[in-house]
MMTF fields as JSON, N, C-alpha, C and O atoms, coordinates in Angstrom:
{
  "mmtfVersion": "1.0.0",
  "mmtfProducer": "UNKNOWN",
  "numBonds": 223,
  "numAtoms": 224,
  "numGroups": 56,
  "numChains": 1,
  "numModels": 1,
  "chainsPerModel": [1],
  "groupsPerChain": [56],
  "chainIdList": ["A"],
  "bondAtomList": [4, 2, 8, 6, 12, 10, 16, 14, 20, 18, 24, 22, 28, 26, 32, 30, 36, 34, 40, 38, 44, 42, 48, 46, 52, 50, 56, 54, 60, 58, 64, 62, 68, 66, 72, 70, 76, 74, 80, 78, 84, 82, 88, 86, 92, 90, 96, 94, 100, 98, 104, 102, 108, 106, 112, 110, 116, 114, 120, 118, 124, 122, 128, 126, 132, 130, 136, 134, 140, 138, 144, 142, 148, 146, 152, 150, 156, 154, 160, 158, 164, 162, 168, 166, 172, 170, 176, 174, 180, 178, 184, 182, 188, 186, 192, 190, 196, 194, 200, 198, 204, 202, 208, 206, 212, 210, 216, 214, 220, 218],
  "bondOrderList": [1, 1, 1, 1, 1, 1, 1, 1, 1, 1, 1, 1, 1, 1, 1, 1, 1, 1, 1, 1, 1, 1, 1, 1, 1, 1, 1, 1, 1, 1, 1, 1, 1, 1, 1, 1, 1, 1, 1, 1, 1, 1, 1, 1, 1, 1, 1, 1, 1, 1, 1, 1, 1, 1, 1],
  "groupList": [{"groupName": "UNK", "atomNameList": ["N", "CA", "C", "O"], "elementList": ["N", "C", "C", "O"], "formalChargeList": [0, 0, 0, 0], "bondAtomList": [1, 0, 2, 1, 3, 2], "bondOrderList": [1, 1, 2], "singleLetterCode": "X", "chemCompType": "L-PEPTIDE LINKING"}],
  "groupTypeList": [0, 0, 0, 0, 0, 0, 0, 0, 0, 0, 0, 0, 0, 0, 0, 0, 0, 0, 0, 0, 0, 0, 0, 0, 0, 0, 0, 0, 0, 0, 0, 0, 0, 0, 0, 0, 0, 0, 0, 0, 0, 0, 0, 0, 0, 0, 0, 0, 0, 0, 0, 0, 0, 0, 0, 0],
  "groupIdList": [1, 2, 3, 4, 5, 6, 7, 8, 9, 10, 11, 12, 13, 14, 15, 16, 17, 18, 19, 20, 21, 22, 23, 24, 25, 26, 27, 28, 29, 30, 31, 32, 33, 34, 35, 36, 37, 38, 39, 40, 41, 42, 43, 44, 45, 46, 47, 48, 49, 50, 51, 52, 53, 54, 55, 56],
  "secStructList": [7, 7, 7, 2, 2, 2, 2, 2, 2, 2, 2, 2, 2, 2, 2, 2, 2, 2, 2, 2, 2, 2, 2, 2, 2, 2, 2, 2, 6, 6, 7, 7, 7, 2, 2, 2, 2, 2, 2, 2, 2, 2, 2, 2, 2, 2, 2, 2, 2, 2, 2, 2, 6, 6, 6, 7],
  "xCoordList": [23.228, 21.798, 21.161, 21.513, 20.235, 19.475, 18.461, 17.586, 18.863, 17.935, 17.335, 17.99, 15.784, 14.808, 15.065, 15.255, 15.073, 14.587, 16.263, 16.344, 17.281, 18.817, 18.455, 18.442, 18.141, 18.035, 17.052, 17.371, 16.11, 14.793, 16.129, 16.291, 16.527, 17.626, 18.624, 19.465, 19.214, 20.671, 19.65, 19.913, 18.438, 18.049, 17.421, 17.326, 17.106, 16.519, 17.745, 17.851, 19.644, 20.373, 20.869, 21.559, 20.62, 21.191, 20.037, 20.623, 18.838, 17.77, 18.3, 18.206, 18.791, 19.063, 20.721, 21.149, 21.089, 22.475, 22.027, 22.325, 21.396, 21.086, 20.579, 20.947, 19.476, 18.223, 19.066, 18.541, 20.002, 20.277, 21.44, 21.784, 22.008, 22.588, 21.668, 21.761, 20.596, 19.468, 18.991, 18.931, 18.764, 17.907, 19.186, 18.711, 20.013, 21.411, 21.285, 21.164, 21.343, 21.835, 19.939, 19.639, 19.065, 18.188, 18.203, 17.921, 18.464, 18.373, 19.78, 19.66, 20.733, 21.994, 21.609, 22.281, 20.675, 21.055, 19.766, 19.597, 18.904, 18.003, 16.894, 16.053, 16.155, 14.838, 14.595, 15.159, 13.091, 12.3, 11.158, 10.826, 10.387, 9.238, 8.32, 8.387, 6.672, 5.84, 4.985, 4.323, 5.038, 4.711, 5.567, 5.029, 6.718, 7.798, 7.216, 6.898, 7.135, 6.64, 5.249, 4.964, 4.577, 3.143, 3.47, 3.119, 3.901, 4.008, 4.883, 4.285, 5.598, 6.83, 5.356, 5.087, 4.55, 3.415, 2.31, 1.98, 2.007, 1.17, 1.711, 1.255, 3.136, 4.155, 3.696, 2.983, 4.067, 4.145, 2.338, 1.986, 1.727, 0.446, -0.093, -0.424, -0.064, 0.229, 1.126, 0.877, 2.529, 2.838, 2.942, 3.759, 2.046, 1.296, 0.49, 0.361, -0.404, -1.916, -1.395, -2.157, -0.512, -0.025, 0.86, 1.102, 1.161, 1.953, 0.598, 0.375, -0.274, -1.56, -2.365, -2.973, -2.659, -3.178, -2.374, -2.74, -1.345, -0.267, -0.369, -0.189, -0.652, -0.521, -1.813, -1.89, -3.124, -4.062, -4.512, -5.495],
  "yCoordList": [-3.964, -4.076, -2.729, -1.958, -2.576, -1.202, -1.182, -1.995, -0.131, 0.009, 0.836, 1.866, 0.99, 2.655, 3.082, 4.276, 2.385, 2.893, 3.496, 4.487, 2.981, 3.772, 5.203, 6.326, 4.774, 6.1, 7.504, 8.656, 6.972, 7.829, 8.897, 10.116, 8.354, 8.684, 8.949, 8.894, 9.201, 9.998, 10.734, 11.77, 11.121, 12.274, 13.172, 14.397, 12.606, 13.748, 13.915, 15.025, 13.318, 14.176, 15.077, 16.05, 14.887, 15.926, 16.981, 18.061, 17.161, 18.25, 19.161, 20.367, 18.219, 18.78, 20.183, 21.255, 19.327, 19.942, 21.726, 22.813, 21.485, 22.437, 23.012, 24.173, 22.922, 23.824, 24.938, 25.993, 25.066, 26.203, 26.955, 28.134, 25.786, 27.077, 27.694, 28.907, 26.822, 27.897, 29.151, 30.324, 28.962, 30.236, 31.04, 32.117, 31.046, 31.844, 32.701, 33.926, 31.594, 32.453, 33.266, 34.145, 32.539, 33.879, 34.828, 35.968, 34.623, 36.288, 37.127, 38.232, 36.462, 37.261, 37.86, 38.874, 37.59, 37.661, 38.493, 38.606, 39.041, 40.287, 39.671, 40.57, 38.289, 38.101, 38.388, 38.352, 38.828, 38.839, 38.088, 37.659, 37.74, 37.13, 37.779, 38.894, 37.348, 37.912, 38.567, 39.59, 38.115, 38.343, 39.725, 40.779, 39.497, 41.364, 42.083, 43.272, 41.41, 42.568, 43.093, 44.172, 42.67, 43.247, 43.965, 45.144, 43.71, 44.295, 45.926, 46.938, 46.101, 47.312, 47.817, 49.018, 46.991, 48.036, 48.391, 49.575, 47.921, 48.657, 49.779, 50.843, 49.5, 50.945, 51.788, 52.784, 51.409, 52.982, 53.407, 54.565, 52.625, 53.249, 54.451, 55.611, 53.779, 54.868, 55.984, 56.887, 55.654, 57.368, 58.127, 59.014, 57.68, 58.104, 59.082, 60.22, 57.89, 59.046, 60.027, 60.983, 59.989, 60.542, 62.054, 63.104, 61.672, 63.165, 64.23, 65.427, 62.91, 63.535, 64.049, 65.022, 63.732, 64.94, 66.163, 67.328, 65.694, 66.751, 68.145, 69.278, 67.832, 68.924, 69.43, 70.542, 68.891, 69.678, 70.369, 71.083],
  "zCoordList": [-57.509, -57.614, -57.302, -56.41, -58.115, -58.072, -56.551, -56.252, -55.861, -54.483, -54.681, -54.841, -54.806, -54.743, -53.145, -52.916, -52.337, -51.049, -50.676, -49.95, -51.098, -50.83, -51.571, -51.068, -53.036, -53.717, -53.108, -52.816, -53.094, -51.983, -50.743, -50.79, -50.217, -48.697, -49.405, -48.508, -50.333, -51.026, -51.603, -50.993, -52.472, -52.811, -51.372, -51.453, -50.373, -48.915, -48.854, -49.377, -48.346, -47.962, -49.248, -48.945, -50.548, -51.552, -51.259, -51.182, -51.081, -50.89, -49.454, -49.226, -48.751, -46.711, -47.501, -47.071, -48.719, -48.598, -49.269, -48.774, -50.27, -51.729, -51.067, -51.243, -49.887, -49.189, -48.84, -49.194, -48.367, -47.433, -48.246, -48.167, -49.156, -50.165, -51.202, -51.393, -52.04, -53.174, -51.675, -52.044, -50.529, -50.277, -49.702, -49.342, -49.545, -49.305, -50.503, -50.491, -51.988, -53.285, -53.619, -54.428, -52.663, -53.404, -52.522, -52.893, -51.449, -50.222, -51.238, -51.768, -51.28, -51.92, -53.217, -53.403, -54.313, -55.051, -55.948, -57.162, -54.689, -55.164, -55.072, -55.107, -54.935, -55.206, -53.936, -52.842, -54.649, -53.297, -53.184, -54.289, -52.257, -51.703, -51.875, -51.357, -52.877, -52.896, -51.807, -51.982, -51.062, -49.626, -49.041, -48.703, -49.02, -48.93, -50.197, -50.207, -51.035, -52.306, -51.969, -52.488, -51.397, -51.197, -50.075, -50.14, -49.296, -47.779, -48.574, -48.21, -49.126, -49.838, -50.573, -50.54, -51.141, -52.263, -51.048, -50.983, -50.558, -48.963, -48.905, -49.325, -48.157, -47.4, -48.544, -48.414, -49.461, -50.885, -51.36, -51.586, -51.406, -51.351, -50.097, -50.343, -48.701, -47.948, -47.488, -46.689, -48.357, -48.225, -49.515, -49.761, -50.271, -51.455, -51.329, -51.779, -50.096, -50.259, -48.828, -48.685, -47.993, -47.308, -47.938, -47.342, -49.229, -49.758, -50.2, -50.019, -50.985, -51.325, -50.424, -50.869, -49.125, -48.169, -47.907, -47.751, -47.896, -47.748, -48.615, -48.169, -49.766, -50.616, -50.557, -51.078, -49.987, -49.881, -48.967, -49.16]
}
């Protein structure tokens, strides 16, 4: 007999399992977080305008 409420509780422990290997394979595997990507385009804007005082 078909159970939703069994099914509901075998898809949370298949999500508990996948969670921690998908963000393993995205730290491993070059992505990054928009949030690190803005924070890396900050850093490079200021030692941008930091070379640009520099040379004047």
């Amino acid at each position: 007999m078909f159970n939703p409420l069994k099914m509901a509780g075998d898809l949370k422990n298949i999500e508990k399992m996948l969670k921690p290997a998908l963000e393993k394979f995205m730290n491993e595997s070059g992505f990054a977080k928009q949030e690190e990507i803005e924070e890396i385009k900050a850093r490079l804007d200021k030692i941008e305008s930091m070379i640009k005082d520099l040379k004047n």
